[in-house]
PyMOL CGO cylinders between C-alpha atoms (Angstrom):
from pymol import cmd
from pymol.cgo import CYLINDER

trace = [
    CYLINDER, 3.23, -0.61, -13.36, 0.50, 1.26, -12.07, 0.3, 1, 1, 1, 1, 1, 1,
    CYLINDER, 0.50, 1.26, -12.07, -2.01, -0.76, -14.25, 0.3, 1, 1, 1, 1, 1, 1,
    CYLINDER, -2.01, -0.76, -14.25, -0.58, -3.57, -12.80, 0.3, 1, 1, 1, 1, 1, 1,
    CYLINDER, -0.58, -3.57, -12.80, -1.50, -2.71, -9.32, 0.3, 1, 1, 1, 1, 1, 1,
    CYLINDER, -1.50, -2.71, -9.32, -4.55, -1.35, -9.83, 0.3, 1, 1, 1, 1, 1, 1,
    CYLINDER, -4.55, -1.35, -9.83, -5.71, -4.68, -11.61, 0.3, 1, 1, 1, 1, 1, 1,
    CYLINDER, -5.71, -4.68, -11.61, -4.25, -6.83, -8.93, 0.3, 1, 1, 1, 1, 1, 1,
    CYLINDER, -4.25, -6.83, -8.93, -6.07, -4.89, -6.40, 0.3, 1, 1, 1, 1, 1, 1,
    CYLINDER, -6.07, -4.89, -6.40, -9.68, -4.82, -8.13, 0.3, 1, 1, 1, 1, 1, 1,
    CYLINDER, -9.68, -4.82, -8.13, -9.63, -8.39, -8.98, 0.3, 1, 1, 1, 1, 1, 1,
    CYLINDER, -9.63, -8.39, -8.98, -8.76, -9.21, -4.73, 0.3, 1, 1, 1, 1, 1, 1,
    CYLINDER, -8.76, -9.21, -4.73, -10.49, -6.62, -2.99, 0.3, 1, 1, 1, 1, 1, 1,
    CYLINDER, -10.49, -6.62, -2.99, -12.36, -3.94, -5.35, 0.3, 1, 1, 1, 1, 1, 1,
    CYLINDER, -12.36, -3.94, -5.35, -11.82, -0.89, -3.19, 0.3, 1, 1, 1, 1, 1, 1,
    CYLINDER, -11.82, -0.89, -3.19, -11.42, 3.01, -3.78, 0.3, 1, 1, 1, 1, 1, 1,
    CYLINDER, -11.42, 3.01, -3.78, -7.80, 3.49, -4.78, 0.3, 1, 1, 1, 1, 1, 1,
    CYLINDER, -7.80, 3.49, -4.78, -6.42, 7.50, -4.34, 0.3, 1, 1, 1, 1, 1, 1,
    CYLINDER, -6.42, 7.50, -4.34, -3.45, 7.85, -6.97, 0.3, 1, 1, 1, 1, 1, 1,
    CYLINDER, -3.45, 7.85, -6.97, -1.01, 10.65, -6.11, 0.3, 1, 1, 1, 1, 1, 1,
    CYLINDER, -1.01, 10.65, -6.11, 1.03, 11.37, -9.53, 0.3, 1, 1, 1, 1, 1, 1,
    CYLINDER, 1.03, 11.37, -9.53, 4.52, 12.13, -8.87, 0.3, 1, 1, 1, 1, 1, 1,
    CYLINDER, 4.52, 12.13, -8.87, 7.50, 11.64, -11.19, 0.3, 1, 1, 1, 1, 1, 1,
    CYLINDER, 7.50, 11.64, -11.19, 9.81, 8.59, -9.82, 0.3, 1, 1, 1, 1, 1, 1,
    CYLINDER, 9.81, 8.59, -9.82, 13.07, 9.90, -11.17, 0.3, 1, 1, 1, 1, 1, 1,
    CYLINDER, 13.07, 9.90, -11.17, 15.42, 12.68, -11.77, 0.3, 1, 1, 1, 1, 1, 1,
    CYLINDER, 15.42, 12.68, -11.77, 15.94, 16.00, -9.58, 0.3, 1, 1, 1, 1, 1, 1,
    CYLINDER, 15.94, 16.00, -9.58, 12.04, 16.67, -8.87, 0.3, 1, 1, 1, 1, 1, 1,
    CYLINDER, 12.04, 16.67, -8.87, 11.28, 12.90, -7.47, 0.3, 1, 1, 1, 1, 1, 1,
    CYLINDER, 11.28, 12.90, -7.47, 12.62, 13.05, -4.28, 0.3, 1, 1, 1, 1, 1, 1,
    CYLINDER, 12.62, 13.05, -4.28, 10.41, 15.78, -3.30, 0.3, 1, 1, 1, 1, 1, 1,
    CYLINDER, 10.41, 15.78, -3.30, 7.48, 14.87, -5.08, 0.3, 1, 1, 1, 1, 1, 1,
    CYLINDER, 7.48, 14.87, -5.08, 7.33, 11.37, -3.72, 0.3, 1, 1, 1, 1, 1, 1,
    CYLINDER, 7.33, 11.37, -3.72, 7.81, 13.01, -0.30, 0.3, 1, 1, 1, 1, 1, 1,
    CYLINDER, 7.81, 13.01, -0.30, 4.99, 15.71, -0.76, 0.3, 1, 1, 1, 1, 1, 1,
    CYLINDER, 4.99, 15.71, -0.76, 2.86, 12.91, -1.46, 0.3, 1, 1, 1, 1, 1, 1,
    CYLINDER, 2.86, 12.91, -1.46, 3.54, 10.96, 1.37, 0.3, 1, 1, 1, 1, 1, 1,
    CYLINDER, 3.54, 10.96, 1.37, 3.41, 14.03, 3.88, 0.3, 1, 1, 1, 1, 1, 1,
    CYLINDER, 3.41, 14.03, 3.88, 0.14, 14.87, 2.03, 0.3, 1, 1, 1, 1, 1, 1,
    CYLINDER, 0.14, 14.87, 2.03, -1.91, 11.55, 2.79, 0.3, 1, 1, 1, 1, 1, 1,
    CYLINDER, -1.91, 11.55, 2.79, -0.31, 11.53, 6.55, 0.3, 1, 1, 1, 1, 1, 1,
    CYLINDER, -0.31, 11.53, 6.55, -1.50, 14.76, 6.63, 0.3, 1, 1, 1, 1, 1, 1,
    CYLINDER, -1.50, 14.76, 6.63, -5.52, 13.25, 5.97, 0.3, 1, 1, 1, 1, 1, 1,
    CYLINDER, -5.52, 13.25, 5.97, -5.45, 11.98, 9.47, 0.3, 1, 1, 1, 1, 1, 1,
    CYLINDER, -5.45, 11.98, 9.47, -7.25, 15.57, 10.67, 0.3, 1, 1, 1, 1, 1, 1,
    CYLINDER, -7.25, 15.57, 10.67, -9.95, 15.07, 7.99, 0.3, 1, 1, 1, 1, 1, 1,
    CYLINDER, -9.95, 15.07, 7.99, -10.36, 11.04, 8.66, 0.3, 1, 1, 1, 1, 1, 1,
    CYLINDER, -10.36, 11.04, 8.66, -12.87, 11.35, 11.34, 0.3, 1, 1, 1, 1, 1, 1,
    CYLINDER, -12.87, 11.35, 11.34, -14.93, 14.11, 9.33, 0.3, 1, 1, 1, 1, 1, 1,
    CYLINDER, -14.93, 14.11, 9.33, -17.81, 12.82, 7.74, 0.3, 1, 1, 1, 1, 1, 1,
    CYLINDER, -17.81, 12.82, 7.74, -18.47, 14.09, 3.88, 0.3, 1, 1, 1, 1, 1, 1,
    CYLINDER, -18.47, 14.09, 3.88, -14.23, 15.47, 4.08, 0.3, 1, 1, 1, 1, 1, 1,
    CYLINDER, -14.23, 15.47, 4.08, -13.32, 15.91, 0.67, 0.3, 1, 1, 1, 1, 1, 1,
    CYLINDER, -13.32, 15.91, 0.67, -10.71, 13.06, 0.21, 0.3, 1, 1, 1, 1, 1, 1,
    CYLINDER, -10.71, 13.06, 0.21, -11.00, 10.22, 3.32, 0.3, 1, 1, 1, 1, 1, 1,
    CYLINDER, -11.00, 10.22, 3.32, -7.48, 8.82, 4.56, 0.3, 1, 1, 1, 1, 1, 1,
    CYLINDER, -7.48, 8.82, 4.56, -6.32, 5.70, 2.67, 0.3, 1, 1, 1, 1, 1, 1,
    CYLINDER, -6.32, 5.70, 2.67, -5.87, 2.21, 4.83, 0.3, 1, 1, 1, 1, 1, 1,
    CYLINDER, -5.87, 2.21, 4.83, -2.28, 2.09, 3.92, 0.3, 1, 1, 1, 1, 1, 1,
    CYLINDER, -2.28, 2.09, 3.92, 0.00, 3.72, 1.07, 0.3, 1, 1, 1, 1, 1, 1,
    CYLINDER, 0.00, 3.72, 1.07, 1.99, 2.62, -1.63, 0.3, 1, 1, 1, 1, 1, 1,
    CYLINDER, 1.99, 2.62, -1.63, 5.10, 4.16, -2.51, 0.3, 1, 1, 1, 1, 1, 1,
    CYLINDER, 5.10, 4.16, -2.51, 6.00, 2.08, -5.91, 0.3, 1, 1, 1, 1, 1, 1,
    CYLINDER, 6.00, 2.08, -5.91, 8.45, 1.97, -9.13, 0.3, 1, 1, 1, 1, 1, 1,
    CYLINDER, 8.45, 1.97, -9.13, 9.21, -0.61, -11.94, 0.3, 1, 1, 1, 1, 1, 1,
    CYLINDER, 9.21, -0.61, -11.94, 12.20, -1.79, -12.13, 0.3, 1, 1, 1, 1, 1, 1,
    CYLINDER, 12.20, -1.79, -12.13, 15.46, 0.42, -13.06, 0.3, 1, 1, 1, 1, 1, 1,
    CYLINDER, 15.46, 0.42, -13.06, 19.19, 0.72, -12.89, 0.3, 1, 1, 1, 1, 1, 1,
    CYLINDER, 19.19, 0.72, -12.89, 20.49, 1.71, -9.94, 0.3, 1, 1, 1, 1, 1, 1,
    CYLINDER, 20.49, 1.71, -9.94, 20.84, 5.62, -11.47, 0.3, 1, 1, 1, 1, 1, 1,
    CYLINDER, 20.84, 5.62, -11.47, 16.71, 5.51, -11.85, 0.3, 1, 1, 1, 1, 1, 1,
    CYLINDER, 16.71, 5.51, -11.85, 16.14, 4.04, -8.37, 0.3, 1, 1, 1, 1, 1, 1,
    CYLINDER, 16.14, 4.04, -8.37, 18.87, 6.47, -7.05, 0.3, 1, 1, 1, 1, 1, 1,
    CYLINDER, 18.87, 6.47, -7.05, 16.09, 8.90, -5.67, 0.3, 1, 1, 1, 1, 1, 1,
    CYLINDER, 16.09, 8.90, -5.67, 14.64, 6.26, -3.27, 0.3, 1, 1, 1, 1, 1, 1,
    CYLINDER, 14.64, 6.26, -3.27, 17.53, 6.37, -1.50, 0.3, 1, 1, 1, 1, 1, 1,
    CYLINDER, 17.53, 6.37, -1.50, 17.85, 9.91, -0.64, 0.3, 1, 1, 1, 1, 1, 1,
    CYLINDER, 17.85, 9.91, -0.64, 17.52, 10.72, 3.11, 0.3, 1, 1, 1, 1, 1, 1,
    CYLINDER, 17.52, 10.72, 3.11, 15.08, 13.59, 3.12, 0.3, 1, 1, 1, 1, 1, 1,
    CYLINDER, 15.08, 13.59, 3.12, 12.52, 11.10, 1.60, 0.3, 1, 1, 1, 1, 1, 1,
    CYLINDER, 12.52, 11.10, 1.60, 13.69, 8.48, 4.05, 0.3, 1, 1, 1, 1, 1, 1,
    CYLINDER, 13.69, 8.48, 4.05, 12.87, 10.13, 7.19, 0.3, 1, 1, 1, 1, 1, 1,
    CYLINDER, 12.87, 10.13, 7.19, 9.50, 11.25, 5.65, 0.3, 1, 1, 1, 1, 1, 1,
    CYLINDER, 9.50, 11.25, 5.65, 8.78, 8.08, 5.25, 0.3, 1, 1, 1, 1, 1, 1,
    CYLINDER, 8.78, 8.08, 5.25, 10.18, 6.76, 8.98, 0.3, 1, 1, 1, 1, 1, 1,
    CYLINDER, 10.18, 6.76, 8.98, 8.13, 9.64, 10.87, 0.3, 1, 1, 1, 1, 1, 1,
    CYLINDER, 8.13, 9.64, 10.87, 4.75, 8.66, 8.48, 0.3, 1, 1, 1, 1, 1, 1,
    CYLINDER, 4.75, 8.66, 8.48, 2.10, 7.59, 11.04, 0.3, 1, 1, 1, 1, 1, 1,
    CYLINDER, 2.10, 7.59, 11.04, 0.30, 6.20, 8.02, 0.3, 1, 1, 1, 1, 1, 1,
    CYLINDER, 0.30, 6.20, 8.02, 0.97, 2.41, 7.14, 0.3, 1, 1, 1, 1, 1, 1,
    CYLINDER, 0.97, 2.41, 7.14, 3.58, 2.61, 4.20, 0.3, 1, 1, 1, 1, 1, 1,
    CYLINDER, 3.58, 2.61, 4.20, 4.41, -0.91, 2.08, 0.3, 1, 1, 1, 1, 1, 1,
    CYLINDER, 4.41, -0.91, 2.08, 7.69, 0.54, -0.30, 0.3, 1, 1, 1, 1, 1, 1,
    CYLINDER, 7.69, 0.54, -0.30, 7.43, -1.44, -3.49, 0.3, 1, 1, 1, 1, 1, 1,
    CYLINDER, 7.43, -1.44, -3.49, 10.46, -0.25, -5.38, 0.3, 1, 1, 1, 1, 1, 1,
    CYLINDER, 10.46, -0.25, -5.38, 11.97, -1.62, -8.01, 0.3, 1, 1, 1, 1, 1, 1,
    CYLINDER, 11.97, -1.62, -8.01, 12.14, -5.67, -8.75, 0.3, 1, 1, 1, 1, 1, 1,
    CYLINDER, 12.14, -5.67, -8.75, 12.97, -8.28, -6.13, 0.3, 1, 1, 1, 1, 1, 1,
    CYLINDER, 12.97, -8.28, -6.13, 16.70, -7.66, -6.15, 0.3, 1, 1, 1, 1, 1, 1,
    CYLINDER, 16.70, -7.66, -6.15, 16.36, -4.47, -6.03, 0.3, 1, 1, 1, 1, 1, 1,
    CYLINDER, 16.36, -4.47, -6.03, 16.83, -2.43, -2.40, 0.3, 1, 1, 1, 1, 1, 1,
    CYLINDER, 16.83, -2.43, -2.40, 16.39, 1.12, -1.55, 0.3, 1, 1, 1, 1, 1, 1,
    CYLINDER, 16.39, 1.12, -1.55, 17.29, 3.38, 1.50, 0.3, 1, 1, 1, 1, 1, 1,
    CYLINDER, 17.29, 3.38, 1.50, 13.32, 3.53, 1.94, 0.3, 1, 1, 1, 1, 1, 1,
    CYLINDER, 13.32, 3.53, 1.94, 12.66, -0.31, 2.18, 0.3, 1, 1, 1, 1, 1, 1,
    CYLINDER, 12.66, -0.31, 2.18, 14.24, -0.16, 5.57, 0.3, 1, 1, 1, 1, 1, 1,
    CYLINDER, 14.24, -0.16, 5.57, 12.04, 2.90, 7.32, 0.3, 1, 1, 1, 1, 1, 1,
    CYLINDER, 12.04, 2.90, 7.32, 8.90, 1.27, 5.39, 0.3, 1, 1, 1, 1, 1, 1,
    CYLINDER, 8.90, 1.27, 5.39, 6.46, -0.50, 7.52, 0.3, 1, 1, 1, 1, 1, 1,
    CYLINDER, 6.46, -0.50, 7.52, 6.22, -3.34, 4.83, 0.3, 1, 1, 1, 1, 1, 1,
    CYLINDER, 6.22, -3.34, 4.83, 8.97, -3.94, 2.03, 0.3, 1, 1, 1, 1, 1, 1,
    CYLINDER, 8.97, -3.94, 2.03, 7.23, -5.66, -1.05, 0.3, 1, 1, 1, 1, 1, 1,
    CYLINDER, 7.23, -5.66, -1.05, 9.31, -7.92, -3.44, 0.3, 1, 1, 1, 1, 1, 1,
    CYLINDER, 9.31, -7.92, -3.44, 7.84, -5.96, -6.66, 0.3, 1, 1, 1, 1, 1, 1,
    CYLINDER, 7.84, -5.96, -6.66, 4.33, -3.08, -6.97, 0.3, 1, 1, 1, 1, 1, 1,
    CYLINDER, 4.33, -3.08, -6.97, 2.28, -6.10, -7.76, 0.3, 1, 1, 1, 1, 1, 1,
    CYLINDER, 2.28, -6.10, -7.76, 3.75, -8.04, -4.88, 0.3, 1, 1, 1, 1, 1, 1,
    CYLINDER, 3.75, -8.04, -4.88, 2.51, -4.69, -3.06, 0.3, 1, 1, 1, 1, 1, 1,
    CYLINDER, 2.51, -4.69, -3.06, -0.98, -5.32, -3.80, 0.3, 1, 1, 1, 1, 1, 1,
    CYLINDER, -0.98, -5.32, -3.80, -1.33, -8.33, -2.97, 0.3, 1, 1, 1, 1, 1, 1,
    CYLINDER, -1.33, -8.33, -2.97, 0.02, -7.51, 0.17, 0.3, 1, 1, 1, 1, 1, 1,
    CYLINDER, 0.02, -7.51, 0.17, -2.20, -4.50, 1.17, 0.3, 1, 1, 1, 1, 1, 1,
    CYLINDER, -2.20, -4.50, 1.17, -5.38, -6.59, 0.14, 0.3, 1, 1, 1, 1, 1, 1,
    CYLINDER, -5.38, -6.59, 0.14, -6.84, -9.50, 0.98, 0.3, 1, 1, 1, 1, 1, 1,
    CYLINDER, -6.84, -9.50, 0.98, -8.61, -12.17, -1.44, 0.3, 1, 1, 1, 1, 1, 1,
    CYLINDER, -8.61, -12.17, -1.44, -12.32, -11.36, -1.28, 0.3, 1, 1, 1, 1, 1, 1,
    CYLINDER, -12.32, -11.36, -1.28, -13.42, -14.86, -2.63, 0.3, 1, 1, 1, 1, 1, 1,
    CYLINDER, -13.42, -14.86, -2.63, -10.86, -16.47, 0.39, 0.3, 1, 1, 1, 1, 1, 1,
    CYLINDER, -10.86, -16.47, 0.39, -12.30, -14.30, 2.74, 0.3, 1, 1, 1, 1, 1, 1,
    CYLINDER, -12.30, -14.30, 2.74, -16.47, -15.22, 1.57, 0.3, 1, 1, 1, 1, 1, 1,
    CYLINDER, -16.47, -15.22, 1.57, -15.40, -18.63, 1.45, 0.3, 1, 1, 1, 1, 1, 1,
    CYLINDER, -15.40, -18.63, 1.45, -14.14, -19.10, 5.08, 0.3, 1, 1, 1, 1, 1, 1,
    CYLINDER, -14.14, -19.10, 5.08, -17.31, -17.38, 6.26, 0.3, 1, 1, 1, 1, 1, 1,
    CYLINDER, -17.31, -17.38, 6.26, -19.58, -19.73, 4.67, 0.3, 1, 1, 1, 1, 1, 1,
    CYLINDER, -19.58, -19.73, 4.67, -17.24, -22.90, 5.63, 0.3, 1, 1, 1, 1, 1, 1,
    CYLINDER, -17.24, -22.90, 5.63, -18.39, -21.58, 9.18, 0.3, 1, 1, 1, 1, 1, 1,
    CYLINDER, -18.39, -21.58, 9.18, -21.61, -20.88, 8.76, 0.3, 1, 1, 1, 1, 1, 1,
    CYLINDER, -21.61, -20.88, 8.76, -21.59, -24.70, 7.81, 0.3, 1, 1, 1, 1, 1, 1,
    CYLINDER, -21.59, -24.70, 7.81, -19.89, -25.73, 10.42, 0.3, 1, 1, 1, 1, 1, 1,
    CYLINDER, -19.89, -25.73, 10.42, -22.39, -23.94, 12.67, 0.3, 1, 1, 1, 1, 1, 1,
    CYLINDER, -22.39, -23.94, 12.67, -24.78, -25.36, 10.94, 0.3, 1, 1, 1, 1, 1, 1,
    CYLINDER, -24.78, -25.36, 10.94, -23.50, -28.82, 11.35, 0.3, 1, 1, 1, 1, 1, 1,
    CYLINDER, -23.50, -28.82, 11.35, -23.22, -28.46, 15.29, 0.3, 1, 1, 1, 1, 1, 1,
    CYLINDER, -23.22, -28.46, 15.29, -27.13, -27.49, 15.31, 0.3, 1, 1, 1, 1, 1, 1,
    CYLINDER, -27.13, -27.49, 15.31, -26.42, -23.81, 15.48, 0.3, 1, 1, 1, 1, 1, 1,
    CYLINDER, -26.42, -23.81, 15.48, -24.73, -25.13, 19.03, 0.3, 1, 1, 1, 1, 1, 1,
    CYLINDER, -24.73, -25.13, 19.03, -22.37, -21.93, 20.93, 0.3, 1, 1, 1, 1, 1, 1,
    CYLINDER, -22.37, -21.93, 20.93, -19.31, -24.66, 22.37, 0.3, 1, 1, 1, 1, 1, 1,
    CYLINDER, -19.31, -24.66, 22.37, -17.57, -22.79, 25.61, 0.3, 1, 1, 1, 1, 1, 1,
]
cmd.load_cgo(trace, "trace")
C-alpha cells in the first residue's frame, strides 16, 4: 500500500515524501498513528526556519489497505479522532477500501475512497498542469502578446 502511494505520487507530482512508520493495527496503533499525526502538526514551529531539520509536509496522509472491520477497528477509536479534528495540518484519511468508513473519515479534512485515491488527491498532474501553461502561452501568443481588460 505504501508502494502504491508513493508511485502514484512520483509519477503526478515528484515531490519529497516524509514517511512516519507506525503499526496500523492491534493495541499500539491507536497511539502510534496519533503520535505521528501530533508530531508533523507539531513542525509548524520549525516551518518558517530555514535549514530546520525536517520542513512541515503540505498535507498528511493517514492510510491503510483494506481489512475486516477487527483490523480497521483502531481508526475508530476516539483519542485518535480528536487528534486528528484539533490537527491544524491538512489531513486526507485514506483508510481502508471504498466501502470501508472509519470514525476518522469524518474529523478528516479530506476522506479518500482508497491510499491511492489519496494521492491522487493531494497531488496534482504535473504534465496537466505544463500543458495548460503552454496552451496559454499560445493563446497569448495568438492575441499578439495583447493584455485584454
Amino acid at each position: 500500500m505504501i508502494r502504491d502511494i508513493l508511485h502514484r505520487i512520483a509519477e503526478r507530482w515528484p515531490c519529497r515524501v516524509i514517511v512516519w512508520p507506525v503499526v496500523v493495527q492491534g493495541d499500539a496503533a491507536c497511539g502510534q498513528i496519533a503520535n505521528a499525526v501530533r508530531g508533523f502538526d507539531a513542525l509548524k514551529e520549525a516551518a518558517g526556519t530555514p535549514g530546520g531539520p525536517i520542513p512541515r509536509p503540505d498535507v498528511v496522509i493517514v492510510a491503510r489497505g483494506g481489512g475486516s472491520v477487527e483490523d480497521l477497528w483502531c481508526f475508530n477509536d476516539e483519542g485518535l479522532a480528536r487528534t486528528v479534528a484539533a490537527a491544524s495540518i491538512p489531513i486526507i484519511s485514506a483508510v481502508g477500501h471504498e466501502t470501508d468508513t472509519t470514525l476518522i473519515d469524518f474529523v478528516s479534512d479530506r476522506r479518500a475512497p482508497t491510499p491511492t485515491g489519496a494521492a491522487e488527491i493531494a497531488t496534482p498532474v504535473l504534465a496537466d498542469l505544463a500543458y495548460a501553461v503552454a496552451d496559454l502561452d499560445r493563446r497569448l501568443a495568438r492575441a499578439g502578446g495583447r493584455i485584454l481588460e
